[in-house]
ZASEVEX-88158 format. One line per field, with one value per residue: x, y, z of N, C-alpha, C, O, CB in turn. Coordinates in Angstrom, 2 decimals. Glycine has a CB too. Layout:
// residues N
nu (X ...)
nv (Y ...)
nw (Z ...)
cau (X ...)
cav (Y ...)
caw (Z ...)
cu (X ...)
cv (Y ...)
cw (Z ...)
ou (X ...)
ov (Y ...)
ow (Z ...)
cbu (X ...)
cbv (Y ...)
cbw (Z ...)
This chain:
// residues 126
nu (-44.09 -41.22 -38.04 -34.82 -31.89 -29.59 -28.30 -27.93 -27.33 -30.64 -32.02 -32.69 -33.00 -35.26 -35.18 -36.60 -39.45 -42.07 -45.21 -48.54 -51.18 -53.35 -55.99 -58.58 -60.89 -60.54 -58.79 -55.61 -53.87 -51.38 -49.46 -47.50 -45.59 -45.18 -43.92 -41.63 -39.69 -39.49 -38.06 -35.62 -34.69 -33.85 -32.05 -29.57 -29.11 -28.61 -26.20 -26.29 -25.59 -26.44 -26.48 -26.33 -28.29 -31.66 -35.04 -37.35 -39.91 -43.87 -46.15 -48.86 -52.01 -53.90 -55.94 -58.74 -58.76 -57.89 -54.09 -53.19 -52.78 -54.92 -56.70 -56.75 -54.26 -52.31 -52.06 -51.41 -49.09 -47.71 -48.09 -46.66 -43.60 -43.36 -43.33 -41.22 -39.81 -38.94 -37.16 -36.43 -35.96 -37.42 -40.27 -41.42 -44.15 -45.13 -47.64 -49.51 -51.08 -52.25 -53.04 -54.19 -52.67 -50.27 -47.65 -48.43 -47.39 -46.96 -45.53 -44.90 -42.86 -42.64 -42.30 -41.30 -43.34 -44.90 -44.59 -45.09 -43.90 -44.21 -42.64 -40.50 -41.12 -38.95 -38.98 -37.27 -36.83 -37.47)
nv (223.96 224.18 225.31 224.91 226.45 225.02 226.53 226.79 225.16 223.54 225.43 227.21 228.49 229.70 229.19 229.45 229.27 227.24 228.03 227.57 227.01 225.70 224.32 224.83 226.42 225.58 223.58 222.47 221.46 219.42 219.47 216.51 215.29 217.95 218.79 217.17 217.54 220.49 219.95 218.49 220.71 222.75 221.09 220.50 223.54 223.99 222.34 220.01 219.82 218.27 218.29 221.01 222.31 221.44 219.94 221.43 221.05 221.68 224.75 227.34 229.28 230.34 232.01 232.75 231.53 230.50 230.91 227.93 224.11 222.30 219.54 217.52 219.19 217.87 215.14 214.64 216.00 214.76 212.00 212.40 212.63 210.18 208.45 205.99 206.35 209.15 209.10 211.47 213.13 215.06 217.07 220.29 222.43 225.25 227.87 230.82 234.03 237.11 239.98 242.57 244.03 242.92 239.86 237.17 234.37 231.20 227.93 224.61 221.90 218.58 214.64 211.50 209.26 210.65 212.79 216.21 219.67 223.08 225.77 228.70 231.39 233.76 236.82 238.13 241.78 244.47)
nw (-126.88 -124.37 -124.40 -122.89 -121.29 -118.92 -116.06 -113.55 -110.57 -110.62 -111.56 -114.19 -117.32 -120.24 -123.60 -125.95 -126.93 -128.73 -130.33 -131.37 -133.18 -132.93 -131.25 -128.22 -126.91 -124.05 -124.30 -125.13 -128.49 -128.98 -132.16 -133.12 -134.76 -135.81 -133.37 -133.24 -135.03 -134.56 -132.13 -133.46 -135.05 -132.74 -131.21 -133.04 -133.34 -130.89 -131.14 -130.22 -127.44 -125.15 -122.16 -121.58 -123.20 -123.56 -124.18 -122.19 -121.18 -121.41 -122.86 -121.82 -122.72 -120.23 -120.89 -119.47 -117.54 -113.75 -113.43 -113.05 -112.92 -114.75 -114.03 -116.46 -117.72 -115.54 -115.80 -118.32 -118.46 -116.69 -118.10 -119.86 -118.80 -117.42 -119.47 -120.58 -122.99 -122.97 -121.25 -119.35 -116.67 -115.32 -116.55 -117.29 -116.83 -117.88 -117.32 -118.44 -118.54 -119.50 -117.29 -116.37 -117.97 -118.18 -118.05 -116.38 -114.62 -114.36 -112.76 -113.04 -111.82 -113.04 -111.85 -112.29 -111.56 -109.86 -108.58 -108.19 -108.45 -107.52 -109.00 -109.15 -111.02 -112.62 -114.45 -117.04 -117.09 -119.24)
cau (-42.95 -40.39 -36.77 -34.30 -30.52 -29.36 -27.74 -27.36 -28.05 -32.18 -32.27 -33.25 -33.60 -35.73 -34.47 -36.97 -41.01 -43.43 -46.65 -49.19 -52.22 -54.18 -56.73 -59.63 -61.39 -60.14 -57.69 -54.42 -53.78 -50.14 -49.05 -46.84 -45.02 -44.48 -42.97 -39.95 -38.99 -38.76 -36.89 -33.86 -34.11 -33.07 -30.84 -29.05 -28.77 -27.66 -25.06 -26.45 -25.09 -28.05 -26.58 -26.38 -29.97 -32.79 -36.16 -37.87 -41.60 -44.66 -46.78 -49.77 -52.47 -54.96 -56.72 -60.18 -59.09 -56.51 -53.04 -52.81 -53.24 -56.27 -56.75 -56.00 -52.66 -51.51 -52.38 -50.74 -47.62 -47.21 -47.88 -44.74 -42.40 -43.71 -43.17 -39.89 -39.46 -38.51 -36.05 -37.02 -35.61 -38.34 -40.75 -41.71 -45.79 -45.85 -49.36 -49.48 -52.17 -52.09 -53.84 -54.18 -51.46 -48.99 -47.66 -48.56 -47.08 -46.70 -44.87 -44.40 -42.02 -43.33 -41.52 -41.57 -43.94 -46.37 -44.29 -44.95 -43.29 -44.09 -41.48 -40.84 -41.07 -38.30 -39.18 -36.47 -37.47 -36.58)
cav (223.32 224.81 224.78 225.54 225.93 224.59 228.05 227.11 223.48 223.51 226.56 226.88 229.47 229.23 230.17 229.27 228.31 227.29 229.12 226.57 227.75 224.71 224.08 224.46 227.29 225.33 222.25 222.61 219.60 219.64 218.19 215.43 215.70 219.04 218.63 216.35 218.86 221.29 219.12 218.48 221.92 223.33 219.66 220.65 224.60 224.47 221.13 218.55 220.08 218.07 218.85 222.58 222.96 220.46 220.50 221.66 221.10 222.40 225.90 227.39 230.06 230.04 233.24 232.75 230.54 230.80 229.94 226.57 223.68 221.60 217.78 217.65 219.41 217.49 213.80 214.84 216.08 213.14 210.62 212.88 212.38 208.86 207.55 205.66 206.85 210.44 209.18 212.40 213.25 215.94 218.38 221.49 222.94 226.73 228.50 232.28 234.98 238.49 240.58 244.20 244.21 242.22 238.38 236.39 233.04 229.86 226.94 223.19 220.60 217.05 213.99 210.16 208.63 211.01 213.67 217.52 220.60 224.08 226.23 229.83 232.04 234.74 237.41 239.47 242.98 244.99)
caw (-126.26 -123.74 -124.88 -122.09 -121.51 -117.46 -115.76 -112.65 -109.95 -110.54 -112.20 -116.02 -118.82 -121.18 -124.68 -127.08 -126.69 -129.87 -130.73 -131.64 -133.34 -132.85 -129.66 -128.26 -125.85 -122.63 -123.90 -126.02 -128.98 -129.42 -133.13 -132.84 -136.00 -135.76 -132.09 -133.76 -136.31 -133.44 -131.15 -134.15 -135.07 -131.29 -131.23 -134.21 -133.36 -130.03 -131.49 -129.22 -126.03 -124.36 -120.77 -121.50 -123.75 -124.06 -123.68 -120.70 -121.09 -122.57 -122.03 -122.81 -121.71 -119.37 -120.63 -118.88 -116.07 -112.93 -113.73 -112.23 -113.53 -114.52 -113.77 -117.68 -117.50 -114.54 -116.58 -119.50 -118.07 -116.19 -118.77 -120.77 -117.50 -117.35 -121.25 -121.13 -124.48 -123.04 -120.59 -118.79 -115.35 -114.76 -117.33 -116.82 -117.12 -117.80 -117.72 -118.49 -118.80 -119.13 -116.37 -116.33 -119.00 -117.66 -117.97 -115.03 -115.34 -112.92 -113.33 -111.79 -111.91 -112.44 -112.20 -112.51 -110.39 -109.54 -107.79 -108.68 -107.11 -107.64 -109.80 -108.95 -112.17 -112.60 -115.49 -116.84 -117.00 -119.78)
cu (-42.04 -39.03 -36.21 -32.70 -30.55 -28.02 -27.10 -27.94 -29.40 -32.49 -31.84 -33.83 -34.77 -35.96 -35.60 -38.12 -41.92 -44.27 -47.15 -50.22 -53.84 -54.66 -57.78 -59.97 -60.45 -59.46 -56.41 -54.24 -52.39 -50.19 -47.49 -45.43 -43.76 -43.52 -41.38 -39.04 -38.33 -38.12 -35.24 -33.90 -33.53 -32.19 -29.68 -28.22 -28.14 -26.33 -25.12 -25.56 -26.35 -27.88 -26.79 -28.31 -30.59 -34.16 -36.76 -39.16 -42.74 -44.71 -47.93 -50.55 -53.90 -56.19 -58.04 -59.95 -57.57 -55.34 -52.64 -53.01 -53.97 -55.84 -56.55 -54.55 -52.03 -51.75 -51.52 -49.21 -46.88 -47.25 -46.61 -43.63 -42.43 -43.66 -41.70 -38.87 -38.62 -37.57 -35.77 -36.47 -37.19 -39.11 -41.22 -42.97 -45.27 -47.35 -48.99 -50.94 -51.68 -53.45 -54.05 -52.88 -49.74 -48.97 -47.61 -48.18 -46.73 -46.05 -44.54 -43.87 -42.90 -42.44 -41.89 -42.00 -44.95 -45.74 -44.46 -44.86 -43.75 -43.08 -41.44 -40.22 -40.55 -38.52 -38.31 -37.18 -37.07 -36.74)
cv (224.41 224.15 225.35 225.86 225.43 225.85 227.58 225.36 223.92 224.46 226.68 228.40 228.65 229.64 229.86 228.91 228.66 227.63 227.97 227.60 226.50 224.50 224.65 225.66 226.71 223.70 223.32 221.37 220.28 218.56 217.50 215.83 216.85 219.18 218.32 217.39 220.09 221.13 219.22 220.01 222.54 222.43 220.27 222.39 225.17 222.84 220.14 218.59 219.57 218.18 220.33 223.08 221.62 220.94 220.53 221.24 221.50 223.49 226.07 228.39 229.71 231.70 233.44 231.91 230.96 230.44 228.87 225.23 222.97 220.29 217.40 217.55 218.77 215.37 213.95 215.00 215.30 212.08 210.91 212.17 210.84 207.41 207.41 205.96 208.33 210.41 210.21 212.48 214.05 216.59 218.98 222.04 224.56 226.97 229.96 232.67 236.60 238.90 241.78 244.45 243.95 240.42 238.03 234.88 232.25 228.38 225.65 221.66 219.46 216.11 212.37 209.93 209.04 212.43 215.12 218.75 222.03 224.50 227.48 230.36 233.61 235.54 238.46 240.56 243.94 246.48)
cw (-125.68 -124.06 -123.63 -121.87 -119.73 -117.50 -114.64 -111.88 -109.96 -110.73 -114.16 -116.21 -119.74 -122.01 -125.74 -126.47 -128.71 -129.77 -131.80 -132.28 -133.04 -131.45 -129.38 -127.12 -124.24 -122.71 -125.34 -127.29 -129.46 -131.05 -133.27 -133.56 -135.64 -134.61 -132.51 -134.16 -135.41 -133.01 -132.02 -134.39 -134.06 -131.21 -131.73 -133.56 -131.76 -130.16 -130.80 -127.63 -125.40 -122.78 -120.73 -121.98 -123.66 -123.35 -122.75 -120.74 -121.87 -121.53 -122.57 -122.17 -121.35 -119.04 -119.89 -117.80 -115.05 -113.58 -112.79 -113.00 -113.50 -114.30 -115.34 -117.55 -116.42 -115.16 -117.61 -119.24 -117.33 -116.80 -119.30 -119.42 -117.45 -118.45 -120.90 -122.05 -123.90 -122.47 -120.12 -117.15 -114.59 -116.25 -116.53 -117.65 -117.27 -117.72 -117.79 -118.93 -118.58 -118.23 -116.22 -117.26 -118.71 -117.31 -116.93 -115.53 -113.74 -113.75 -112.55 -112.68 -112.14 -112.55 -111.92 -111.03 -109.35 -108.61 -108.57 -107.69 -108.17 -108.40 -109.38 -110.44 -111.77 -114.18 -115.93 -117.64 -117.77 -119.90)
ou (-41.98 -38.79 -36.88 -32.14 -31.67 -27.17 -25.90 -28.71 -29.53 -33.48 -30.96 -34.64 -35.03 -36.84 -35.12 -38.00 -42.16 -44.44 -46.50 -50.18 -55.04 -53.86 -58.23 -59.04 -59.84 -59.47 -56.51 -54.53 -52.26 -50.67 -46.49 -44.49 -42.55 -42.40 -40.34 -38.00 -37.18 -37.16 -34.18 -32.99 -32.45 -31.10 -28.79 -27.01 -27.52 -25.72 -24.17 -25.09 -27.27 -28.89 -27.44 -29.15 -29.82 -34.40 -36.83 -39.38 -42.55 -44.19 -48.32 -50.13 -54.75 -56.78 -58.33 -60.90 -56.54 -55.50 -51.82 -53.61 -54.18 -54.66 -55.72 -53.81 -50.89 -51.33 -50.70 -48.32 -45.66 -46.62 -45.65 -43.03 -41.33 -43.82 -40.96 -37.64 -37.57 -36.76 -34.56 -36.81 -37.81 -38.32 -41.48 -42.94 -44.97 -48.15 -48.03 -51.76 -50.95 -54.57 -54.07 -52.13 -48.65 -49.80 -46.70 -48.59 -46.42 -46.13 -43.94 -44.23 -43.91 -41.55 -42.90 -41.49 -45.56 -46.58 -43.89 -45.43 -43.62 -42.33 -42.59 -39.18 -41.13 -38.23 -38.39 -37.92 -36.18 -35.87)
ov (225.48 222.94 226.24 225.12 225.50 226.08 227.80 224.59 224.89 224.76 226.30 229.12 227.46 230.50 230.26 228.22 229.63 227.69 227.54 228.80 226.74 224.50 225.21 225.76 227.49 222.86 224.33 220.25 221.31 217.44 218.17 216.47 216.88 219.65 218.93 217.88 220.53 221.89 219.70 220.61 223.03 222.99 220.58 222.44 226.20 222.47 219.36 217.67 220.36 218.18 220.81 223.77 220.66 221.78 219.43 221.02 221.66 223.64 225.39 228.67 229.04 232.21 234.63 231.55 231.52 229.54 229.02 225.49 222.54 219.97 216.49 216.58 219.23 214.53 213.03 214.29 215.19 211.10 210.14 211.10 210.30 206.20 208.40 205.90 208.56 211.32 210.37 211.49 213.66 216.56 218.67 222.12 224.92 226.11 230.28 231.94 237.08 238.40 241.72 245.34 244.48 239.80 238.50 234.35 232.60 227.98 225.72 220.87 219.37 216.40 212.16 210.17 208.42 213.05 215.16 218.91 221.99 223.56 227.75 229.93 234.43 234.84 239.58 240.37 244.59 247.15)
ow (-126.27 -124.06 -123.11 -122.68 -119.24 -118.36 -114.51 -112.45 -109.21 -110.07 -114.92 -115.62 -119.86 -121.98 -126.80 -125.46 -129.43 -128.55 -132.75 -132.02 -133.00 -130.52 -130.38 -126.32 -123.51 -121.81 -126.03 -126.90 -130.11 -131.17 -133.53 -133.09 -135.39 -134.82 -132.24 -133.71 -135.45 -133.10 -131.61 -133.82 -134.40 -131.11 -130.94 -133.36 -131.47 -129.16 -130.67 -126.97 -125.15 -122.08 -119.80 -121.41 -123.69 -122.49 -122.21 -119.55 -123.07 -120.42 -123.53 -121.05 -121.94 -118.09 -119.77 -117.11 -115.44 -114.40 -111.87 -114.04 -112.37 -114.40 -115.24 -117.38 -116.29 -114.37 -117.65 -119.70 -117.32 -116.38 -119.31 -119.54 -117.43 -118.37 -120.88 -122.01 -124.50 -122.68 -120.28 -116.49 -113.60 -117.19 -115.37 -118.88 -116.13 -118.11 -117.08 -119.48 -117.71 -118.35 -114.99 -116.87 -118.92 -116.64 -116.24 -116.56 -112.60 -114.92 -111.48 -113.55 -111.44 -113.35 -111.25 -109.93 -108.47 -107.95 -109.66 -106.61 -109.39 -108.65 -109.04 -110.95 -111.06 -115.14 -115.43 -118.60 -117.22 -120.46)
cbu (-42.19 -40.77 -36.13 -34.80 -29.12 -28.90 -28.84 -27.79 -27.58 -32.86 -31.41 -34.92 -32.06 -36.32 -32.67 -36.26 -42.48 -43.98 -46.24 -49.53 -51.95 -53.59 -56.02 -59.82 -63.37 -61.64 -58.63 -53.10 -55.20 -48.94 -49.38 -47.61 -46.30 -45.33 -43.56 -39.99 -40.56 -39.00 -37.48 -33.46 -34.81 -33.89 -31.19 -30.45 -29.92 -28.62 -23.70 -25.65 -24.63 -28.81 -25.33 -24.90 -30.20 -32.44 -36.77 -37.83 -41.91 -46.25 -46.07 -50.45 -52.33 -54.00 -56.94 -61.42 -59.15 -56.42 -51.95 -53.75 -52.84 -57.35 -58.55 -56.30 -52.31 -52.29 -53.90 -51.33 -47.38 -47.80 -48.98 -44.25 -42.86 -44.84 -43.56 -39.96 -41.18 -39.21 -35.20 -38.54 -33.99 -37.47 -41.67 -40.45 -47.23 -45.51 -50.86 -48.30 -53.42 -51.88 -53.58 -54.00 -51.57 -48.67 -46.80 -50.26 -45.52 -48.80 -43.80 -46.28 -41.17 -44.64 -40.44 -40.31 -43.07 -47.49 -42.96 -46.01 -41.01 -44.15 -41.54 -40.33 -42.53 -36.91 -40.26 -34.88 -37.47 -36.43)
cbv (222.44 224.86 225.25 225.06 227.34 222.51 229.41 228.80 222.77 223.17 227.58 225.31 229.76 228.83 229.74 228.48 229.53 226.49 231.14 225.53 228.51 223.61 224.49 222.89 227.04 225.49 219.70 222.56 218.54 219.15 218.68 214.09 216.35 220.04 217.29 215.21 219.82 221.59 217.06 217.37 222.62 223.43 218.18 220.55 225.22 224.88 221.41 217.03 221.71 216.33 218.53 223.30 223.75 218.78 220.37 223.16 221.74 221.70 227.21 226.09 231.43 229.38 233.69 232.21 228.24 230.09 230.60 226.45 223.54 221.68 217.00 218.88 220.80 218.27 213.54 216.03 217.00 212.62 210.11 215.63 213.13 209.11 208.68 204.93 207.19 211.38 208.86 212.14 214.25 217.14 218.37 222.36 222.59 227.47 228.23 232.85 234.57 239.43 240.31 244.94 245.70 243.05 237.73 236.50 233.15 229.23 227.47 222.57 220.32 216.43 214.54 209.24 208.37 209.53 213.33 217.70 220.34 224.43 226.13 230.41 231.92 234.26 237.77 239.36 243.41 244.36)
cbw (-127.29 -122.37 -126.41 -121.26 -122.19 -117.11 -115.47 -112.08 -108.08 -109.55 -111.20 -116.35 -120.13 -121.09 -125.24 -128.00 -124.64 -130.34 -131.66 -130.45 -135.06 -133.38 -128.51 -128.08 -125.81 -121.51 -124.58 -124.96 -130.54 -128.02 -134.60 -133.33 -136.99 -135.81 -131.11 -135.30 -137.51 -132.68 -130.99 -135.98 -135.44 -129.79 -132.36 -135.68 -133.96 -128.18 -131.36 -130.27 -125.61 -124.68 -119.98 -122.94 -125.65 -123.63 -124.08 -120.12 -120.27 -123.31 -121.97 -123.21 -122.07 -117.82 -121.75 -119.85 -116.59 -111.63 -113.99 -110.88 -113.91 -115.71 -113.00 -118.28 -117.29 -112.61 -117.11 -120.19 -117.55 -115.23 -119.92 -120.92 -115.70 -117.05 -123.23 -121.37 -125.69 -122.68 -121.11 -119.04 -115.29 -113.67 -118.40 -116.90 -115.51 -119.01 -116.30 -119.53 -117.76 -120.53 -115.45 -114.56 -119.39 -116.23 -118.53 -114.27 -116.74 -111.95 -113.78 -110.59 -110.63 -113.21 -111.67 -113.13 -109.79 -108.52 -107.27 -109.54 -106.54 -106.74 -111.32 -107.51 -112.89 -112.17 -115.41 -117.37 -115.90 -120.83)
């Protein structure tokens, strides 16, 4: 999961991501459960400022394949945007891989109804 704070109009941090250990050579299985627990814990620790932090999306890597995403990841992240339940304006896909020893990452918007936009990924540099 991608936690985020809102910085700027359509521009997003993103302060916090989970480390799953669970999945499969070439899918991800998020656990459910565990998702919640996450969710109130960031809820709770940034005090329910849900315009300032909430959650942005999932991520995940794409060590053996391009970063883009598969016909999978583009079903999935649209049923999330698409569950009533999330009352969701937009999520947000990461993919990352390292490449010659460096994070390569891509990222795209999706949003109700079948629309998905590109994201441009800013890395600060330390």
């Amino acid at each position: 999961m991608l936690f985020g704070e809102h910085v700027d109009e359509d521009v997003f941090r993103v302060v916090e991501a989970t480390v799953h250990s669970v999945g499969r050579f070439a899918s991800f299985v998020r656990v459910i459960t565990d998702g919640f627990a996450r969710l109130d814990a960031f809820f709770r620790k940034t005090r329910h400022d849900y315009t300032r932090f909430n959650y942005l999306g999932e991520w995940h890597s794409h060590p053996s394949f391009a970063v883009l995403p598969s016909g999978t990841d583009d079903a999935t992240m649209q049923a999330i945007v698409d569950d009533p339940r999330t009352r969701a304006l937009f999520v947000l896909l990461m993919i990352v891989k390292l490449e010659g020893g460096r994070l390569v990452a891509g990222a795209w918007a999706y949003f109700p109804e079948g629309a998905r936009r590109t994201c441009r990924v800013v890395q600060d540099e330390d």
